[in-house]
N, C-alpha and C positions, 0 to 999 in steps of 0.2 A: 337105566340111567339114574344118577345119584345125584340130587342139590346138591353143590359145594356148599363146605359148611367155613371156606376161607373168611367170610366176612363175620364173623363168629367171632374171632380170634382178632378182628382190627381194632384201631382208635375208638370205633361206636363203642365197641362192647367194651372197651376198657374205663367207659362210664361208671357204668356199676362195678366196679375192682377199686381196690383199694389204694392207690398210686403213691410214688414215694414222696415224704413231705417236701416242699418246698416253701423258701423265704415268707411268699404271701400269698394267698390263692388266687390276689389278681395283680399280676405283675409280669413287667417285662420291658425291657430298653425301651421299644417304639414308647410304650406306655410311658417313663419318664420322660421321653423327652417333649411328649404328647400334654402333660401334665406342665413341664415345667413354661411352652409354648402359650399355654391357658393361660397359668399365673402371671406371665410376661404382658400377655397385649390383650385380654380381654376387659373389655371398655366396662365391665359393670364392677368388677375388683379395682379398677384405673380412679374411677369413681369413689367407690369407698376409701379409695386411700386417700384422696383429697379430700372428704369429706372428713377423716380424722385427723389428716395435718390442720385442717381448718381448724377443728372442736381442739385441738392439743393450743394453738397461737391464743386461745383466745383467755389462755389462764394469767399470762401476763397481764393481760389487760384488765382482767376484773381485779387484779394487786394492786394496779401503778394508782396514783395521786390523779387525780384531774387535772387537766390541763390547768396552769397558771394563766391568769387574765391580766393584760397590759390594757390601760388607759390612757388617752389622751384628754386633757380638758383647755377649752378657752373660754374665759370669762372676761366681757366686755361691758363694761359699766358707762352710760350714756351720759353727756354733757348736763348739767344743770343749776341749781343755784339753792341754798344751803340758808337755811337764819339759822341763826347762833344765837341764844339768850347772853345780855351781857351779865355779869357775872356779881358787877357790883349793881344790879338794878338798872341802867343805864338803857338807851336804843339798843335793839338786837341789831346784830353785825349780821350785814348780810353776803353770802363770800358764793361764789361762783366757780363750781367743778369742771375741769376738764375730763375729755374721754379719756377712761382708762382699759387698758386691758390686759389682764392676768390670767397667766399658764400654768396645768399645772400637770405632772408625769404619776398615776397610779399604776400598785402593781398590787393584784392579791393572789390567792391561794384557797383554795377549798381544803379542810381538813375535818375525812368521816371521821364517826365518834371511833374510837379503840374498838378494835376486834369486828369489825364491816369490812374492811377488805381483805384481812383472812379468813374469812366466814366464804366470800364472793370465792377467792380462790381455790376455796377447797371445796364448793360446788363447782368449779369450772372444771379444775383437775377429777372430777369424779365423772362430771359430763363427758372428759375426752375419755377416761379409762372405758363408758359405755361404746363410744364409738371406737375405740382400738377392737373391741368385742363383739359389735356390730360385723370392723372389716373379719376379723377370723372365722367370723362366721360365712359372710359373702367368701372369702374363702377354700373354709374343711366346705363346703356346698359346692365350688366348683370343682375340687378336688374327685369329692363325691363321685357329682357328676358325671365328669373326666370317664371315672373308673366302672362307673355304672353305666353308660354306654357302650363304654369298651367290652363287656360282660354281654351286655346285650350282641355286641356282635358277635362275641365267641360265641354266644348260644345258637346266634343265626345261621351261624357256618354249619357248627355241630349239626343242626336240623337239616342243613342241605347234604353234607354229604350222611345224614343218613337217609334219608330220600332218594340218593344215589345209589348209595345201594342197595336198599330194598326195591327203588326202580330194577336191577341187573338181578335181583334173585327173582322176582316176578316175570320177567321176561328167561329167565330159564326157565320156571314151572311153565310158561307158556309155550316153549318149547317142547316140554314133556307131556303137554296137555297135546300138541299139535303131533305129535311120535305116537299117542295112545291113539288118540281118531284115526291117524291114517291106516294103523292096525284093528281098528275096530272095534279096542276098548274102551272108549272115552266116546264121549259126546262132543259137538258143535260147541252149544251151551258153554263147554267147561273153555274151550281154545277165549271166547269170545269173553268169557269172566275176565281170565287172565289179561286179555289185551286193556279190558275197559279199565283193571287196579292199575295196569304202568301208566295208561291215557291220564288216569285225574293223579298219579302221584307228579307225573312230567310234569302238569299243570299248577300243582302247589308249589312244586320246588321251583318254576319261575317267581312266583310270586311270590317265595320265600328271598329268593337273588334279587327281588324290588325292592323288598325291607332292607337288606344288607346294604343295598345302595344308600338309602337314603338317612341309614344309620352311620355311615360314611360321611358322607355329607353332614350329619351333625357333629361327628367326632370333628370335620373342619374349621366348620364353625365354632365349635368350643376352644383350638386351640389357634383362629386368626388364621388357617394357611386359606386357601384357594379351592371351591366346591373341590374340583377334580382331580386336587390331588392324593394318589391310587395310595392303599392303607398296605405294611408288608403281609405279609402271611401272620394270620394269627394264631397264636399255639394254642394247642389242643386244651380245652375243657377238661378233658381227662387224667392232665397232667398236673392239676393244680386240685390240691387236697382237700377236704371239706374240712372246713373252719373247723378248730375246737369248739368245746362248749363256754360259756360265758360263765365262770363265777361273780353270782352278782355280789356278793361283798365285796370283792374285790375290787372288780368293775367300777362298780358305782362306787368309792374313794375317786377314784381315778376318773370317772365324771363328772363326780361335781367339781374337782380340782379344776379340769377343761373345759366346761361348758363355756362356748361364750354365752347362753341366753343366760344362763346364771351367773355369771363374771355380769354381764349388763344389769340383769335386774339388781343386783347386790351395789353395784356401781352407783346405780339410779336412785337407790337406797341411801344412799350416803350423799348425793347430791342434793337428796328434801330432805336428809338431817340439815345440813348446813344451810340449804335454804329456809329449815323453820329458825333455825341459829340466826339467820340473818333477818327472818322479819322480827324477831325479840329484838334487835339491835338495831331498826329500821325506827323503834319509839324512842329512840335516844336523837340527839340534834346533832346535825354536821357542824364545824365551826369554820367561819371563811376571815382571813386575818386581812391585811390591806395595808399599805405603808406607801406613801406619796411622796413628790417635792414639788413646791411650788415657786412661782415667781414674778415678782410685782412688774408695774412699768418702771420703777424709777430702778431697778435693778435689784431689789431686796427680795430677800430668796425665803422661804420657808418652809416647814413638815410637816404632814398628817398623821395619823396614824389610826384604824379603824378595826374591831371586831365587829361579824356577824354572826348570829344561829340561824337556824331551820329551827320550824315548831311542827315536830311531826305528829299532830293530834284531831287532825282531820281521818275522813273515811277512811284515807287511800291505806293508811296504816292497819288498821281493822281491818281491811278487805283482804289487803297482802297477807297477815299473819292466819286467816283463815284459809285462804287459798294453798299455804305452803304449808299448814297441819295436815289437809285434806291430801294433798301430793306425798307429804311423807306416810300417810297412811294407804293410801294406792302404791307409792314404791314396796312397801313393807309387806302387803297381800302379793303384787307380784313375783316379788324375791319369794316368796311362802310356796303360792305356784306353780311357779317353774324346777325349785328342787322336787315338789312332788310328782308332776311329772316326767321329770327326766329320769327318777326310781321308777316310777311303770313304765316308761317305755324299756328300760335296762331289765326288769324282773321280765317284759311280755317280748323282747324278744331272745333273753336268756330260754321261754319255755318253749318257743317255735323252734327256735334253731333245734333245740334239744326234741320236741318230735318229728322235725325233717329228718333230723339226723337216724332215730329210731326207724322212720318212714324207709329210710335208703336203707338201711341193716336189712328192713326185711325184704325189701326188693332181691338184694343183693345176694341174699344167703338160699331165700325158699321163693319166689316168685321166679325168678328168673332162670335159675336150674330149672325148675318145673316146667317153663317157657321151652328151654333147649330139649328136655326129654318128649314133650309134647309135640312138637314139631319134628323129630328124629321119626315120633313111632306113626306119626300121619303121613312122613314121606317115604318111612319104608312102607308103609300099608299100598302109595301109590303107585310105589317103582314094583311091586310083586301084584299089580293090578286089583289087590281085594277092598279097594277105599276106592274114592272120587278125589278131586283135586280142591273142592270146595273146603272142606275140612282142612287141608292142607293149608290153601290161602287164609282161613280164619287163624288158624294157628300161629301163620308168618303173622298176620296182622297184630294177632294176640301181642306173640313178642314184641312186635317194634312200639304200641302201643306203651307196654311196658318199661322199655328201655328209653322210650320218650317222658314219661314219667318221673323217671331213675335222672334223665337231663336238667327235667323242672325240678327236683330237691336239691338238686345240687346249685342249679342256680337260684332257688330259693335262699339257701343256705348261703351263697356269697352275696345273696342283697340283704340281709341278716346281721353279715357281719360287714360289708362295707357301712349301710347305716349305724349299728354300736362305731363302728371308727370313727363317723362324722359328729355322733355325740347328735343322732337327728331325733329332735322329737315329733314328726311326724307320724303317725300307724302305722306299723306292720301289715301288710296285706294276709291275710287268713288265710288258712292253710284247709288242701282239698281243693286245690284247683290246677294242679299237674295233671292230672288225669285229664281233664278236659282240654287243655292245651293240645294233646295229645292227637284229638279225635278223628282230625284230617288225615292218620295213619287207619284211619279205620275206615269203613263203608260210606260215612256220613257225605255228603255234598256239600252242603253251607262252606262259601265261602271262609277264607282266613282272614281274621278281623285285622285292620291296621296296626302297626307296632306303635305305642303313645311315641312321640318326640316332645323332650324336654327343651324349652325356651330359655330358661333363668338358671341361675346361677343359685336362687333359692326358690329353685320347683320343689314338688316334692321329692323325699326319698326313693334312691331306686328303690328300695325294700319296699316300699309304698307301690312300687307299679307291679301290675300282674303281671305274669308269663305271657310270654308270646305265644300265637297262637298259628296252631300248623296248617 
């Protein structure tokens, strides 16, 4: 009796094969529409767009003129009595006032010095260009997200049915082991090995279909539908091609162009220019004008007419133009900042993706042939009875081991390049930890650790989460 070697030749092993290129290595209809359902009704992007319609209204208003001030006045002057000197020397005349009371209609005007409210507005316009930057960032993050989930579940699946089938190839060696004992050639020991690897693989593969679930559940939550509603079939892992590599010249023109935290800081930049532009012109005086009419009791009418200043030469002017030196020099450091690191994170996961990519060549080329000849010549050793089945089982475990590995660079490599899409300056997660995601294909028992679930819309990058673990 011979292992089938049919699941050789499936979806699993077409992991490690070369597949043909396609549009984007995470895409697909459910996926846009998943995507554009996010963009639609999720309350944390709902949020930022209000928050930038607000910062965009509020440029008007640092332009307009102050409001103009209307006055009313009444002046009542009380009854009394009056000496008059006479003129030629004579008795003073003594003459007795009646109440009088006179009205009178003011209106003025506040007028800043020249160049205070295009100073104000071109800090306000620079404030909203930050929050337009802000929302694009809330979100390429939900985008991100979206897609970096959705990855995660293609890797979930990937993992279960290949626990499927390495569950049905173990359960044939245990077949072979149970045909060898009842002939005489095999041991107890070896039937009893066999059942114990299908027992704990049955066991992770549920508790790989609990992650799946509740990766579900978050894909709903990200796009507003209802916990329960069922996701379609997701396409094969295997069919979507490992990223190119990243030219970081290239690249990085092309990042700094998009960046919102660089579009903001650059914005914020320009908003404490013109705020330090405006505290220089904060020492110059407003002028407030004023023009009245008034009008007596006996019906005589008359005009006023008034200028005012400000004397801006107390603290408050000192305080301000120190405050707003200090902002344009904080805005200036973090514009500085942010382009330097959004060049390291472009340079460091240009050098990851480029040795995941190395990583899977050699899986693909010499580890994993070496896998299939190794397992070929352990099971012909057991089918012509001169080997034990132990050997055998390490071998199958060797390979899956391997071909779980082969799963992790490649989804390393699409959280790689989903983050370079998002322009995320978050860390890249280190590389050397596909192998151990792996280990639940192996003899180990520890438990499989929970799958992280992203809350926010600016969690970290997928490329930032480690591999799932088997």
């Amino acid at each position: 009796m011979r292992l089938p070697l049919w699941w050789a030749a499936s979806g699993l092993v077409a992991l490690a094969q070369t597949p043909s290129p396609s549009p984007h290595p995470v895409q697909s209809p459910e996926l846009d529409r998943l995507i554009q359902e996010a963009l639609d009704r999720h309350p944390d992007l709902a949020r930022s767009r209000a928050q930038a319609r607000m910062a965009s209204a509020l440029e008007d208003q640092a332009r307009a003129l102050p409001d103009p001030e209307v006055s009313l006045g009444v002046e009542r002057t009380m009854a009394g009595e009056v000496t008059v000197p006479d003129a030629m020397g004579g008795m003073p005349i003594m003459a007795r006032l009646e109440p009088m009371t006179q009205t009178s209609l003011m209106v003025s005007q506040g007028l800043p010095w020249p160049g205070k409210r295009a100073a104000r507005g071109q800090e306000a316009r620079a404030l909203a260009t930050a929050a337009e930057a802000d929302l694009e960032r809330v979100r390429m993050d939900l985008i991100q997200q979206v897609k970096g989930t959705w990855l995660e579940a293609q890797a979930l699946q990937a993992r279960v049915d290949l626990l499927s089938r390495e569950t049905q190839v173990i359960g044939e060696a245990e077949a072979l082991a149970q045909s060898h004992y009842a002939h005489g050639q095999g041991s107890q020991a070896e039937v009893l090995q066999a059942a114990l690897e299908r027992s704990r693989l049955a066991q992770r593969k549920v508790a790989l279909e609990a992650e799946l679930e509740a990766v579900r559940w978050n894909l709903n939550r990200l796009a507003g539908r209802e916990p329960e509603v069922a996701l379609p079939a997701l396409p094969s892992l295997a069919d979507s091609p490992v990223p190119e590599r990243i030219s970081v010249s290239e690249t990085l023109s092309i990042a700094e162009a998009r960046s919102p935290e660089l579009q903001a800081a650059r914005a914020r930049r320009s908003a404490a220019k013109a705020g330090m532009e405006l505290a220089r012109l904060d020492r110059r005086p407003d002028v407030r004008v004023g023009a009245g009419y008034m009008r007596g009791p006996m019906g005589d009418s008359g005009w006023k007419a008034e200028v005012g200043f400000t004397l801006p030469f107390g603290r408050r002017s000192s305080a301000m133009s120190v405050q707003r030196n200090a902002e344009g020099q904080g805005a200036e450091a973090e514009a500085r900042s942010v382009q330097s690191l959004l060049a390291l994170r472009t340079r460091e996961r240009a050098a990851r993706l480029e040795a995941v990519r190395n990583s899977l060549d050699l899986l693909e080329q010499r580890v994993l042939p070496q896998d299939d000849a190794l397992v070929e010549t352990a099971q012909a050793q057991v089918e012509s009875g001169r080997g034990a089945l132990g050997p055998l089982l390490d071998a199958i475990r060797g390979r899956l081991r391997d071909r779980g590995e082969a799963l992790d660079l490649r989804v390393q490599a699409h959280q790689l390049s989903l983050a370079q899409e998002a322009l995320s300056l978050a860390p890249s997660a280190s590389l050397g930890t596909g192998a151990a995601s792996m280990t639940a294909l192996g003899a180990s028992t520890s438990a499989p650790s929970s799958t992280p679930t992203r809350t926010s819309p600016a969690a970290a990058s997928p490329a930032a989460a480690q591999p799932m673990k088997m």
